[in-house]
C-alpha positions in Angstrom: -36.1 17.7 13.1 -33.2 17.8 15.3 -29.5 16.4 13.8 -28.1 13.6 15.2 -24.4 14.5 14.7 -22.9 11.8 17.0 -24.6 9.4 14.0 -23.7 11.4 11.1 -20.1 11.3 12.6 -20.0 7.4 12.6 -21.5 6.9 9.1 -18.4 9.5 8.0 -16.2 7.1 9.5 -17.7 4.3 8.0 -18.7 5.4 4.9 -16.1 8.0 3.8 -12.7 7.1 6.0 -13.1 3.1 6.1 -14.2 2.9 2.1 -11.1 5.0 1.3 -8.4 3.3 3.1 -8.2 4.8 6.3 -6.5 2.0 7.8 -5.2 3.7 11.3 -7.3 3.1 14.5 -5.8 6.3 16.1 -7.1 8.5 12.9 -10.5 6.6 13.0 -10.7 7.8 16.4 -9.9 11.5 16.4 -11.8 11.7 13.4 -15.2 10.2 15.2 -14.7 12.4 18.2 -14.1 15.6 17.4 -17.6 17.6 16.2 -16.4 19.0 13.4 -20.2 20.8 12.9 -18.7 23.4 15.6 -16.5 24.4 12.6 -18.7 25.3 10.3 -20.7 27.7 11.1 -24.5 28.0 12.7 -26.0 28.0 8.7 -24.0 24.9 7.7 -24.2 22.8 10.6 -26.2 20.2 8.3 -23.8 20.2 5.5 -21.0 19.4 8.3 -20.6 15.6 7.2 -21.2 15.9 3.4 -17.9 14.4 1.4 -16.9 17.6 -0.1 -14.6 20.6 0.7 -17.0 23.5 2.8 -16.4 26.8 2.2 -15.6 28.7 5.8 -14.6 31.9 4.2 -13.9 33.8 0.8 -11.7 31.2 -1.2 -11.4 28.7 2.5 -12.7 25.3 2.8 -12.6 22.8 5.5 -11.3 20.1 3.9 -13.0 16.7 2.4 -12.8 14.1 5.7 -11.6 11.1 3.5 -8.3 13.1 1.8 -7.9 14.7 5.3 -8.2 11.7 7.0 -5.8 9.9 4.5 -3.2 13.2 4.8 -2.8 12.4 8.3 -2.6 8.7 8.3 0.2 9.4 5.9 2.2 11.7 8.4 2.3 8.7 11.1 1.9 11.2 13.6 3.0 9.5 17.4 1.5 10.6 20.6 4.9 12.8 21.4 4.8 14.7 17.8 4.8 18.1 17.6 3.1 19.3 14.7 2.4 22.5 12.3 -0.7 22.8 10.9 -0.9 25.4 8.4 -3.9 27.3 6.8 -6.3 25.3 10.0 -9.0 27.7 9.4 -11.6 27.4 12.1 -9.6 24.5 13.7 -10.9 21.3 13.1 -8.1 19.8 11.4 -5.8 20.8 14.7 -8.9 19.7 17.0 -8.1 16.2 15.0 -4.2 16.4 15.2 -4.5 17.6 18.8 -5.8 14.1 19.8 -2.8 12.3 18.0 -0.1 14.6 18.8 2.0 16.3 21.9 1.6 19.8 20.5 -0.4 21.3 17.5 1.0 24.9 16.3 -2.0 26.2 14.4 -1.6 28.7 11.7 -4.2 31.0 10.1 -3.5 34.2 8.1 -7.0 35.3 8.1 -7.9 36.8 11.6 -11.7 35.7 11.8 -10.7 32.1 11.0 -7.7 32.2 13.6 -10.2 34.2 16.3 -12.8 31.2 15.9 -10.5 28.5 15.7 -9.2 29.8 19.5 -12.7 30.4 20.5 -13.6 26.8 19.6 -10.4 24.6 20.2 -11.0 26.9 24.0 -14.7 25.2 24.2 -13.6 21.6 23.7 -10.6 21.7 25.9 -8.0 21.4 23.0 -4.9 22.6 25.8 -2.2 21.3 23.7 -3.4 23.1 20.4 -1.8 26.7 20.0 -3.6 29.2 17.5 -1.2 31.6 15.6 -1.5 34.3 13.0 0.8 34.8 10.3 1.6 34.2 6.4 0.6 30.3 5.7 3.8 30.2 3.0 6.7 31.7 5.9 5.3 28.4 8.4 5.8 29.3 11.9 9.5 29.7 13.0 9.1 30.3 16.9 7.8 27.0 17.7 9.9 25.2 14.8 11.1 22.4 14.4 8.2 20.0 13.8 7.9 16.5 13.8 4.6 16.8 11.2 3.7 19.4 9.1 0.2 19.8 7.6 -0.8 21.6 4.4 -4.6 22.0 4.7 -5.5 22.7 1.1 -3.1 22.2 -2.5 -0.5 24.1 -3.2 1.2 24.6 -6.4 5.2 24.5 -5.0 6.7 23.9 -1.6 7.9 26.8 -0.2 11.7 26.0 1.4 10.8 28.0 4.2 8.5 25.2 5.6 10.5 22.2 4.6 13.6 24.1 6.9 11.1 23.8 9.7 11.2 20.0 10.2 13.4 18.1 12.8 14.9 15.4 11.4 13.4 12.3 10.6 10.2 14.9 10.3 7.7 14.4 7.7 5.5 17.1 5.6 2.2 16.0 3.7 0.9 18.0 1.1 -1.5 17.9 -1.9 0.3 19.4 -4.7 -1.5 20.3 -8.0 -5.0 21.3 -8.4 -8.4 19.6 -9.5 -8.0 16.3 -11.0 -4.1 16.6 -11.2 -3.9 17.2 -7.3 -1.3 14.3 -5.5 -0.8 14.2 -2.4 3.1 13.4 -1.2 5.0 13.0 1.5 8.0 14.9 2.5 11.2 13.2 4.9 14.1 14.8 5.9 17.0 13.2 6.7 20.7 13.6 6.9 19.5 17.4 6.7 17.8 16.6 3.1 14.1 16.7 2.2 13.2 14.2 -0.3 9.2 13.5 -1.5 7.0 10.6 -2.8 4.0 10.2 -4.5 1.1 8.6 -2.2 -2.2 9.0 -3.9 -4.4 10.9 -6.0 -6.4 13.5 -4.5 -8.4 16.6 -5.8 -8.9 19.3 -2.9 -9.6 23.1 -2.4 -6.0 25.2 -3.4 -4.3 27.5 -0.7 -4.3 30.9 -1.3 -0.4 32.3 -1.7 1.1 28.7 -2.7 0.5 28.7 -5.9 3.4 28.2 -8.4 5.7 30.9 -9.1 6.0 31.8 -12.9 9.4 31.2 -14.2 11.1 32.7 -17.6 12.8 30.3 -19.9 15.0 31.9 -22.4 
């Protein structure tokens, strides 16, 4: 029997983005359009849709569509954004941003991830998406600043390095904590400060390198 993506796609919308307060027409969208089973890999084409984190590589996961989906509804990203997406694996998160924003930076520190992210963004025609390679925690300087920036996974801390790399008025979304403790906030920076809220609850796959640093208390 031959998967009908284009249907599993719309009942992901429906059933995972809608039910979960995905509010935003424009995320809606990008979200039913792009194919994210081209991410996956051949073997887990079925399990594309499924409402859980998929592992892409050793300790990698394409993240859960509803918390993704609610990440970027929370970064308000406008058509003329340019935006960093950090740790985008095989690309599907920046094949998403790339249909709400000018320009997606998208950085992977594991070469395989970052060689079949360009591969695939290439197929679909994803012109304004850029794949680069480098440390996930040191962002990417060269095409700084952003207008969005992206953590696709938890992190225990913020590095500063990433929060230097927003314009201001920019905005960084992040969960932060792991498991059950995870919370996903969002990050402005104005008058040349970063400040962060709270936005909701959510329990996603951590980011290797950003966990917290261990600190000595005498």
């Amino acid at each position: 029997m031959i998967a009908d993506f284009a249907q599993q796609r719309t009942k992901m919308v429906d059933g995972q983005l809608r039910t979960t307060d995905v509010t935003s027409a424009a995320v809606l969208d990008a979200m039913g359009s792009v194919p994210r089973e081209l991410f996956v890999g051949e073997a887990r084409k079925v399990l594309a849709y499924l409402d859980d984190d998929l592992e892409i590589a050793p300790q990698r996961y394409l993240m859960e569509p509803s918390p993704l989906a609610k990440l970027i509804q929370l970064a308000a990203i406008q058509p003329d954004d340019s935006v960093l997406d950090i740790g985008c694996g095989t690309g599907y998160s920046a094949a998403v941003l790339g249909r709400l924003a000018a320009k997606v930076t998208a950085l992977e520190s594991d070469v395989a991830l970052a060689d079949s992210a360009a591969s695939t963004l290439a197929a679909l025609g994803a012109a304004n998406v850029e794949v680069v390679k480098g440390p996930l925690t040191a962002g990417h300087a060269a095409n700084a600043p952003y207008d969005v920036i992206v953590l696709e996974g938890a992190a225990g801390e913020m590095p500063q390095a990433l929060l230097d790399q927003l314009k201001e008025g920019g905005r960084l979304v992040a969960v932060e904590g792991y498991g059950n403790a995870g919370v996903a906030r969002l990050y402005l920076k104005a008058n040349g400060m970063v400040s962060g809220r709270r936005a909701f609850n959510a329990a996603v796959k951590s980011l290797p390198g950003f966990e917290k640093t261990a600190r000595f208390e005498f």
